[in-house]
PARORO-763231 format. One record per residue: chain; residue number from 1; x negated, z, y negated of N, C-alpha, C in turn. Coordinates in nm, 4 decimals, padded with zeros to 6 digits, m for minus. Atoms other than C-alpha are relative to their C-alpha. Example, Ala and Ser with C-alpha at 12.3 -4.5 7.8 and 13.67 -1.06 7.14 Angstrom:
REM residues 2
A_1_m00.0890_00.0000_00.1190_m01.2300_00.7800_00.4500_m00.0900_00.0000_m00.1200
A_2_00.0820_m00.0060_00.1190_m01.3670_00.7140_00.1060_00.0770_00.0730_m00.1090
***
This chain:
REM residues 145
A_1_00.0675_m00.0520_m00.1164_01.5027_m00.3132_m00.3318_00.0955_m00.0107_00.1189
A_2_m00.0721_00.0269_m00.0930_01.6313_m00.4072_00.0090_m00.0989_00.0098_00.1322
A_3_00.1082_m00.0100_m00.1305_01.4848_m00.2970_00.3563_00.1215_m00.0332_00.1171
A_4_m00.0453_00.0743_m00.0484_01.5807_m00.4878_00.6284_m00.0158_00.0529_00.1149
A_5_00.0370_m00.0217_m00.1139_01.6105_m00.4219_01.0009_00.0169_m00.1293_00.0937
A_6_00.0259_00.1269_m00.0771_01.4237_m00.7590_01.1851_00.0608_00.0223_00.1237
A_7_00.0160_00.0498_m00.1073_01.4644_m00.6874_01.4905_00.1702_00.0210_00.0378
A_8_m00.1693_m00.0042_m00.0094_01.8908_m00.6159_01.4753_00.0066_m00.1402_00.0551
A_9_m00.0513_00.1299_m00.0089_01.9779_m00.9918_01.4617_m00.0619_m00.0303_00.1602
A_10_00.1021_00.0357_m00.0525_01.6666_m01.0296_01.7049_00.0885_00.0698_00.1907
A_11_m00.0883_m00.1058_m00.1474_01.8255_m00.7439_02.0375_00.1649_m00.0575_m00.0022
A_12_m00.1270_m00.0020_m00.0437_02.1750_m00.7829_01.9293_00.1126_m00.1440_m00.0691
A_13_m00.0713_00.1629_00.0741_02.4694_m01.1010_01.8446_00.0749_00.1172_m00.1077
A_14_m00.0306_m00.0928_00.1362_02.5989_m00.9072_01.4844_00.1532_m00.0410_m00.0100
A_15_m00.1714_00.0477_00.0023_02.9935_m00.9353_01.4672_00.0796_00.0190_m00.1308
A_16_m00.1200_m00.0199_00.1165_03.1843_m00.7551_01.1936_m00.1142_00.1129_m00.0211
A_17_00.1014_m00.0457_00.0775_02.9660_m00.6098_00.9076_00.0894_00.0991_m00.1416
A_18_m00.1064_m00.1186_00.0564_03.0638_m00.2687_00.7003_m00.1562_00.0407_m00.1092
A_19_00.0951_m00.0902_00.0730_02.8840_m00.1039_00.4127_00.0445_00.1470_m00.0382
A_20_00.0023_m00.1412_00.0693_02.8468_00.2659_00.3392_m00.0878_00.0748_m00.0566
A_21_00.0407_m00.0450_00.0314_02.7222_00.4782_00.1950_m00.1077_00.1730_00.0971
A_22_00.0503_m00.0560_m00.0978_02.4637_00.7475_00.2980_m00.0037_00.1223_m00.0604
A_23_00.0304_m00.1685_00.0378_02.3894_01.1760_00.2711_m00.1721_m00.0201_00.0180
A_24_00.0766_m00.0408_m00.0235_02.0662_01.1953_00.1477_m00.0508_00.1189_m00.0764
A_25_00.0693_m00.1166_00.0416_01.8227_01.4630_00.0493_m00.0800_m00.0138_m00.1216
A_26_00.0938_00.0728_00.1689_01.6031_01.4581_m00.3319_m00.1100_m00.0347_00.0311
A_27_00.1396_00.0936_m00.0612_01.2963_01.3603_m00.1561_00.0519_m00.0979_00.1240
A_28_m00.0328_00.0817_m00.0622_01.4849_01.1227_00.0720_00.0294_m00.0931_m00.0562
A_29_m00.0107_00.0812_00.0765_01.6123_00.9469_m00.1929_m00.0998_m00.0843_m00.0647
A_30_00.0926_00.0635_00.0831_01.3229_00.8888_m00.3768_m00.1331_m00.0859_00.0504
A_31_00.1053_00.1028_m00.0971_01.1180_00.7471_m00.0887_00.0722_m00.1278_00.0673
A_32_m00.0634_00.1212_m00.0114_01.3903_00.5106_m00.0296_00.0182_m00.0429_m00.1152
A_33_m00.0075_00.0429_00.0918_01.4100_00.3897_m00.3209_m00.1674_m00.0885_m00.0270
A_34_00.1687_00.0701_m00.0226_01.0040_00.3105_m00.2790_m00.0064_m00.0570_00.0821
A_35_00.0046_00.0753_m00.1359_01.0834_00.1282_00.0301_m00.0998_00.0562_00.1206
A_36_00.0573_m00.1087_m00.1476_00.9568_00.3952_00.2911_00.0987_00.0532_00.1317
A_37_m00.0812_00.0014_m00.1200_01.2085_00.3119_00.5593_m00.0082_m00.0411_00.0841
A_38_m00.0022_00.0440_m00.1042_01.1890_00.2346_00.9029_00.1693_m00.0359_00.0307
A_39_m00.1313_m00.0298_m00.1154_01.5365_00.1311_01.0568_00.0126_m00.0540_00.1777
A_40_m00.0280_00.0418_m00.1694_01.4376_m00.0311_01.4196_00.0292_00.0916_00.0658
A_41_m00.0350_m00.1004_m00.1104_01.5622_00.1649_01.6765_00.0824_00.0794_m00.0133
A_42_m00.0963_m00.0914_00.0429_01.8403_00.3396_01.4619_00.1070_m00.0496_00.0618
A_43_m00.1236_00.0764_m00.0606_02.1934_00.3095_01.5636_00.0859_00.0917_m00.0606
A_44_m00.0879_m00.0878_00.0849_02.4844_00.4872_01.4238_00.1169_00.0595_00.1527
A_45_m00.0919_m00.0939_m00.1033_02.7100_00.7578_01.6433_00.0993_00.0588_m00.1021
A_46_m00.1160_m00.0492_00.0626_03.0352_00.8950_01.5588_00.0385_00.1247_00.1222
A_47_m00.0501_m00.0822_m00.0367_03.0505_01.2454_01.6269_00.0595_00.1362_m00.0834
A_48_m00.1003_m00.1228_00.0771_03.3432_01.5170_01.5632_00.0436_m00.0773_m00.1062
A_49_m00.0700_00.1121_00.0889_03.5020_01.1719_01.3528_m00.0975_m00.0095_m00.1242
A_50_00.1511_00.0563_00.1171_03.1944_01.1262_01.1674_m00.1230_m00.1192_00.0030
A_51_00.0660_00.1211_m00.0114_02.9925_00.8328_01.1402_m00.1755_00.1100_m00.0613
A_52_00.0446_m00.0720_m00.0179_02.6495_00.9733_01.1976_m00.1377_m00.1107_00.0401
A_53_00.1140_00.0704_m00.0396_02.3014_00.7512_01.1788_m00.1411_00.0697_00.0068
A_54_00.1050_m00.0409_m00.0875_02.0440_00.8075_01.4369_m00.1455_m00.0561_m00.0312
A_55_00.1208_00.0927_m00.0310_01.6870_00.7215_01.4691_m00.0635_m00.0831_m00.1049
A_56_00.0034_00.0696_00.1652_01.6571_00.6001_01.0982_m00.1564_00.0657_m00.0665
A_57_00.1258_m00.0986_00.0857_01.2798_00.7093_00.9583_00.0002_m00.0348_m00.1267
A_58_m00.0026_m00.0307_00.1517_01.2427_00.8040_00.6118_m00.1205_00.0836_00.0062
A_59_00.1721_m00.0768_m00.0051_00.8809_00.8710_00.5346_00.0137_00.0670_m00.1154
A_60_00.0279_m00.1261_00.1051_00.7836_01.1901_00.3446_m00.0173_m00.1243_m00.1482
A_61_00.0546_00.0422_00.1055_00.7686_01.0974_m00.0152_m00.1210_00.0340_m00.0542
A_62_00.1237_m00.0285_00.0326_00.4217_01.1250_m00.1785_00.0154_00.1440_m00.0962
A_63_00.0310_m00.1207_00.0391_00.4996_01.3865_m00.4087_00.0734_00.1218_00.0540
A_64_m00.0822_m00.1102_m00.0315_00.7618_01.6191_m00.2037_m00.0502_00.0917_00.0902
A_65_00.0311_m00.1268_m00.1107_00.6720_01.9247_00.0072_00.0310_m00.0476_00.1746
A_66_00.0305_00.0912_m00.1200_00.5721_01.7723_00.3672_00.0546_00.1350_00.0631
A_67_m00.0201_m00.1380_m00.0621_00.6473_02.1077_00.5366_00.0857_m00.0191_00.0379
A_68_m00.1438_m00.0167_m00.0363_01.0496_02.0834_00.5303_00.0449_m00.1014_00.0025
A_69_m00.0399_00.1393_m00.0444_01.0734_01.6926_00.5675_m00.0206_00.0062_00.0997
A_70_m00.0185_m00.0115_m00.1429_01.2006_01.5842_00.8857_00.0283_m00.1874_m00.0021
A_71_m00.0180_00.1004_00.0779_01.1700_01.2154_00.8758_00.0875_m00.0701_00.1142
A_72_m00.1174_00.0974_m00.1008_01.4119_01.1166_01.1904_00.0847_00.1236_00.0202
A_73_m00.0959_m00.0693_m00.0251_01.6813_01.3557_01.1287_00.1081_m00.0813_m00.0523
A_74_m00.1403_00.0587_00.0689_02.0533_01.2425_01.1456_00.0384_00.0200_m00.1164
A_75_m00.0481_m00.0449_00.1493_02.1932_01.1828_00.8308_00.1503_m00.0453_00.0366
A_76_m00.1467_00.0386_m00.0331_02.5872_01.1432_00.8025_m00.0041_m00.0750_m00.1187
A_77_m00.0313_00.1504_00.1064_02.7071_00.7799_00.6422_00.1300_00.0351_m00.0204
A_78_m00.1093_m00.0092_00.1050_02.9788_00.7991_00.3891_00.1360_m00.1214_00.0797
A_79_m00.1283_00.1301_00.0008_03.3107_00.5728_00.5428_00.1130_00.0870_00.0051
A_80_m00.1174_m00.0120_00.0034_03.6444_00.6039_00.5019_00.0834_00.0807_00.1808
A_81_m00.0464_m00.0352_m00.0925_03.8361_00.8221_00.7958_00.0972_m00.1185_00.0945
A_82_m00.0887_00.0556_m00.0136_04.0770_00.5301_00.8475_m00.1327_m00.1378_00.0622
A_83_00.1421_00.1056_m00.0680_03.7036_00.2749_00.9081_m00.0566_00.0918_00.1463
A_84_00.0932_m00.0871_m00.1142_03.5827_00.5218_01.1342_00.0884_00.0309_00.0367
A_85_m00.0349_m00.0218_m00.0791_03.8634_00.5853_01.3317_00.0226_m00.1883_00.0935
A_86_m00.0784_00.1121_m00.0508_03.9448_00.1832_01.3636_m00.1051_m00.0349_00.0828
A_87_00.1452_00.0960_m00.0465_03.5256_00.1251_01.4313_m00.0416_00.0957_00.1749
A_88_00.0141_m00.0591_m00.0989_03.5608_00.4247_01.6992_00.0493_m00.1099_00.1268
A_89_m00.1150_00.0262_m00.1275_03.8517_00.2483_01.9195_m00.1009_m00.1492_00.0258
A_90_00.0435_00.1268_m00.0048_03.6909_m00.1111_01.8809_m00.1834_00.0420_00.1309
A_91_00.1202_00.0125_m00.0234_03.3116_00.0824_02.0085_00.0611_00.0610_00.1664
A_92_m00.0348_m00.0566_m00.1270_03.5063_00.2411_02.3114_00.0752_m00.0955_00.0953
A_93_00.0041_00.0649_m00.0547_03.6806_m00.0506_02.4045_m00.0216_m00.1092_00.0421
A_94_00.0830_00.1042_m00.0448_03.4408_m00.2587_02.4802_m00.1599_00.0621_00.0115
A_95_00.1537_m00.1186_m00.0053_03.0658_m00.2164_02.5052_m00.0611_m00.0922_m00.1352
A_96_00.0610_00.0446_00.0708_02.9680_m00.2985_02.1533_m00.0694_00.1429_m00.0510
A_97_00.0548_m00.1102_00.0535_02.7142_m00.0476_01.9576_00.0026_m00.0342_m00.1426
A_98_m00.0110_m00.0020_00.1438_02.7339_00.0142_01.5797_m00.1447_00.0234_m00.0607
A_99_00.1569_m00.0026_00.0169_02.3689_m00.0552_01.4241_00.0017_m00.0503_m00.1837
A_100_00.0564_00.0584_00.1388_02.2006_m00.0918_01.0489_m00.0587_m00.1237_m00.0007
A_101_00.0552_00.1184_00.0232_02.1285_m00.4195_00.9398_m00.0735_00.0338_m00.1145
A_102_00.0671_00.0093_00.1555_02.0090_m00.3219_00.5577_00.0410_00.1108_m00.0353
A_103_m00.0219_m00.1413_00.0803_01.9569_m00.0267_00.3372_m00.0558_m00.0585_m00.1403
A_104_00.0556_00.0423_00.1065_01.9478_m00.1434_m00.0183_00.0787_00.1200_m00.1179
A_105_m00.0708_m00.0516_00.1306_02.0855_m00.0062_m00.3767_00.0833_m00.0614_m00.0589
A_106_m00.1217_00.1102_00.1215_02.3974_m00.1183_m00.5781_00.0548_00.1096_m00.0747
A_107_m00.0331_m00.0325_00.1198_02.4524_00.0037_m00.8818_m00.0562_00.1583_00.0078
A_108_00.0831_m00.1389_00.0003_02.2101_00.3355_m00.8535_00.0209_00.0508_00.0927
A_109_m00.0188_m00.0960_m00.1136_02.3414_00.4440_m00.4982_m00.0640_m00.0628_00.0937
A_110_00.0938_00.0236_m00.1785_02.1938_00.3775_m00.1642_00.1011_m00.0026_00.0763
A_111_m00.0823_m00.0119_m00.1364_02.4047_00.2163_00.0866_m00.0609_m00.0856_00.1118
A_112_00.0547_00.0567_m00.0921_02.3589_00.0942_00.4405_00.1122_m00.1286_00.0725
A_113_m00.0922_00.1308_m00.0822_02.4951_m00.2372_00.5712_m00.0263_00.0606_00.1262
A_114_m00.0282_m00.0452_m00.1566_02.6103_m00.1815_00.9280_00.1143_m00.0808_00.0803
A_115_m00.0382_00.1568_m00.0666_02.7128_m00.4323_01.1763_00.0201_00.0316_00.1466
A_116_m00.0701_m00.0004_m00.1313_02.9590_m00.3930_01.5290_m00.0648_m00.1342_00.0555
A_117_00.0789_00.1188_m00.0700_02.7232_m00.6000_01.7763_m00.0397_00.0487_00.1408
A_118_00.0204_00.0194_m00.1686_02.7089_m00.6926_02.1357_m00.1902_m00.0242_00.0021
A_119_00.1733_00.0327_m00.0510_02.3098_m00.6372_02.3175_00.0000_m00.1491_00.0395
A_120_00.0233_00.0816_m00.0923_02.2135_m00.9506_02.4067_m00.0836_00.0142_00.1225
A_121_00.0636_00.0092_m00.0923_02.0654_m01.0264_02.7469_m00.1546_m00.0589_00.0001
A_122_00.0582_00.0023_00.0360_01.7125_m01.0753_02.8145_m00.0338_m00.1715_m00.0376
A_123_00.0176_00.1353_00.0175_01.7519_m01.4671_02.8708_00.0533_m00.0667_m00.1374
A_124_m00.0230_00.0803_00.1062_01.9176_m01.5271_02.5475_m00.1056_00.0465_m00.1593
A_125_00.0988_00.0098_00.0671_01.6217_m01.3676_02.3758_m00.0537_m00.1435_00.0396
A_126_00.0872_00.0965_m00.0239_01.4570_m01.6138_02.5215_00.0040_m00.1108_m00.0614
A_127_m00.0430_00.0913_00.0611_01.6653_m01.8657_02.4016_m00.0543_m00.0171_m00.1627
A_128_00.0229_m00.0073_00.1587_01.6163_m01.7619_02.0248_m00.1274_m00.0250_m00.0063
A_129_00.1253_m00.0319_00.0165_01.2623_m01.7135_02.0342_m00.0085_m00.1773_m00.0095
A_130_00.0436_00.1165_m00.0094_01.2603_m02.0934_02.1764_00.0657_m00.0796_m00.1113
A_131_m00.0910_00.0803_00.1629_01.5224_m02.2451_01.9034_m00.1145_00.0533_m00.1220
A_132_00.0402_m00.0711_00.1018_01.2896_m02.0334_01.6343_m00.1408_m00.1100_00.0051
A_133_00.1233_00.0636_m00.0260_00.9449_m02.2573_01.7833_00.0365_m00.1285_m00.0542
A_134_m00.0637_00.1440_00.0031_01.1527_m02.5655_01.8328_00.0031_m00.0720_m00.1696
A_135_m00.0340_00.0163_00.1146_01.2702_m02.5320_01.4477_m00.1298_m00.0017_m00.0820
A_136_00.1402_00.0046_00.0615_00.9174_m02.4305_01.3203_m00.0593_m00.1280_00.0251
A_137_00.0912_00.0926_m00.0602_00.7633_m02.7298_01.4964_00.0795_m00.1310_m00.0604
A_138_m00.0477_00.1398_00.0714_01.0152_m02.9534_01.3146_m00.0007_m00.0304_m00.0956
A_139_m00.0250_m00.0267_00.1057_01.0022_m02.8359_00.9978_m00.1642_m00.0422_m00.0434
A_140_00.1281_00.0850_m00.0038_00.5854_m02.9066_01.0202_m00.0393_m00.1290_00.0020
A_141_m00.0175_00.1472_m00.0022_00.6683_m03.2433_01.1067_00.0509_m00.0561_m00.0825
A_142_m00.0698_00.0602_00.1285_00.8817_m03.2969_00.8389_m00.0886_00.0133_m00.1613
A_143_00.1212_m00.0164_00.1393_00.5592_m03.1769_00.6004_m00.0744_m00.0852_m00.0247
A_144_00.1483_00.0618_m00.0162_00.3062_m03.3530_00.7679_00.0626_m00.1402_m00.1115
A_145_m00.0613_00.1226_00.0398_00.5395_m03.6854_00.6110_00.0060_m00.0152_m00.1329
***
């Protein structure tokens, strides 16, 4: 099981890529594990030296008590004090933001790939979008044959 966040690659250029681990809850777990994750629009913050992901939805699980689920509350990601002080200095000097690329399972735990990446601008969307047509439209041509 592997949930993916499209539109990362898509907003931002992806640089240097980290996995950790995450704090979740017994009905958080078990709806990730069913693939009931949103991650667009998440991003990860480091506050009070804590690595700290934002904006991450985790839909109620079907059988857990809907009442005390909160399905965009921060959860704190598992890294090393010595990653998270090096990924602080690197996000302060410069203007890169720290974002989820993937939330999958290895070996029965739940971790989140997470990837130091510059926004792109809106013209080099543009660009991609057109390389992405360009490539489709060649790859058709190479069928039709």
């Amino acid at each position: 099981m592997k949930i993916t966040n499209r539109k990362a690659p898509f907003d931002y250029q992806l640089l240097d890529r980290f996995e950790a681990g995450i704090n979740l809850l017994g009905a958080e777990v078990k709806a990730v594990r069913e693939g009931h994750v949103d991650l667009t629009g998440s991003f990860v913050r480091i506050i009070n030296n804590q690595a700290q992901l934002v904006n991450a939805k985790i839909f109620p699980y079907a059988f857990a008590r809907v009442d005390t689920f909160d399905t965009t509350r921060t959860r704190k990601l598992l890294l090393h004090k010595k990653e998270i002080i090096s990924l602080k200095s690197k996000m302060d000097g410069s203007s890169l933001t720290f974002v989820p690329v993937s939330m999958y399972t290895k070996h029965g735990l739940i971790k989140v790939e997470l990837a130091l990446a510059k926004s792109k601008k809106q013209f080099e969307k543009r660009e991609s979008i057109k390389k992405k047509d360009i490539n489709r439209h060649i790859e058709e041509e190479l069928k039709r044959r």
